[in-house]
C-alpha positions in Angstrom: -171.7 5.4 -102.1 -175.1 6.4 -101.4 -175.1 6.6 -97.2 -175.9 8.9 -94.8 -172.9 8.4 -92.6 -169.7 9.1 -92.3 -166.8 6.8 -91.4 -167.1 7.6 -87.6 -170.9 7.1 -87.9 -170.7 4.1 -89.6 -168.1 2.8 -87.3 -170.4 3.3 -84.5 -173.2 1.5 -85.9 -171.3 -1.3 -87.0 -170.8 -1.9 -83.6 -173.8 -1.1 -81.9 -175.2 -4.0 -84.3 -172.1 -6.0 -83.8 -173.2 -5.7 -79.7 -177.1 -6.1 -80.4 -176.2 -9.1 -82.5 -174.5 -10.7 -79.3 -177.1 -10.1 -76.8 -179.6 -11.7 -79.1 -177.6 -14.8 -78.9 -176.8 -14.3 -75.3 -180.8 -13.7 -75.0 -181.7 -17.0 -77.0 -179.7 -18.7 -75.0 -180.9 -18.2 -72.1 -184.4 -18.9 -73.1 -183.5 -22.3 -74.3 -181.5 -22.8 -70.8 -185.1 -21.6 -69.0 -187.1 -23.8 -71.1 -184.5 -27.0 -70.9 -185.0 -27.2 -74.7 -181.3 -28.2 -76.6 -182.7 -27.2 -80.5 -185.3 -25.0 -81.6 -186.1 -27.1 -84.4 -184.5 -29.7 -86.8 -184.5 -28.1 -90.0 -180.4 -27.7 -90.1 -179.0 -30.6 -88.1 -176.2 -30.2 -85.9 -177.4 -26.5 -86.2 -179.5 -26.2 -83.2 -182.5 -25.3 -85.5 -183.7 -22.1 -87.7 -183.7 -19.8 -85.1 -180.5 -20.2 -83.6 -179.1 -19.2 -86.8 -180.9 -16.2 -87.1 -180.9 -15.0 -83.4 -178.6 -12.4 -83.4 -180.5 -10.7 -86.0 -183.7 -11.2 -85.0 -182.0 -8.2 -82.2 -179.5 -6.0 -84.7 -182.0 -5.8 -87.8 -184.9 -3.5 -86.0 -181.9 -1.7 -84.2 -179.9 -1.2 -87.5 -182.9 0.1 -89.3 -184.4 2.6 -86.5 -180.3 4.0 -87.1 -180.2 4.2 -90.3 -184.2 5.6 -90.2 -183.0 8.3 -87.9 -179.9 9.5 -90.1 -181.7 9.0 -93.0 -184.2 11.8 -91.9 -182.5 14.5 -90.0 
C-alpha cells in the first residue's frame, strides 16, 4: 500500500472522520430544525434531498484531506 500511516495512525483518522462525519449530520440538522425546513430538495424522494445525503462529508472530506496533507509532508 502506498500510505503514509501506520495502523495506529490510520486508526486514528478513521475515527476522527468517523466523528467529523457525525457532527456534519448533527450540524445539518440543526439548521434544518432553525430554518423549519423538512427536505433540502426533492431530487431523491423519501431521502430528505441531495444534501442530506452528503452532509457528513461535506464536514470529514476537508478534515480527512488537511490529515492526510499533513502526513503526507512531514
Amino acid at each position: 500500500f502506498i500510505t503514509p500511516f501506520s495502523p495506529l495512525q490510520a486508526s486514528a483518522v478513521a475515527f476522527v472522520a468517523c466523528t467529523m462525519g457525525f457532527l456534519g449530520g448533527l450540524v445539518a440538522s440543526a439548521i434544518k430544525r432553525d430554518q423549519g425546513v423538512k427536505d433540502w430538495g426533492h431530487l431523491i424522494e423519501g431521502h430528505g434531498g441531495m444534501l442530506d445525503r452528503t452532509d457528513s462529508l461535506v464536514f470529514a472530506a476537508p478534515i480527512f484531506f488537511h490529515i492526510v496533507r499533513y502526513f503526507w509532508t512531514v
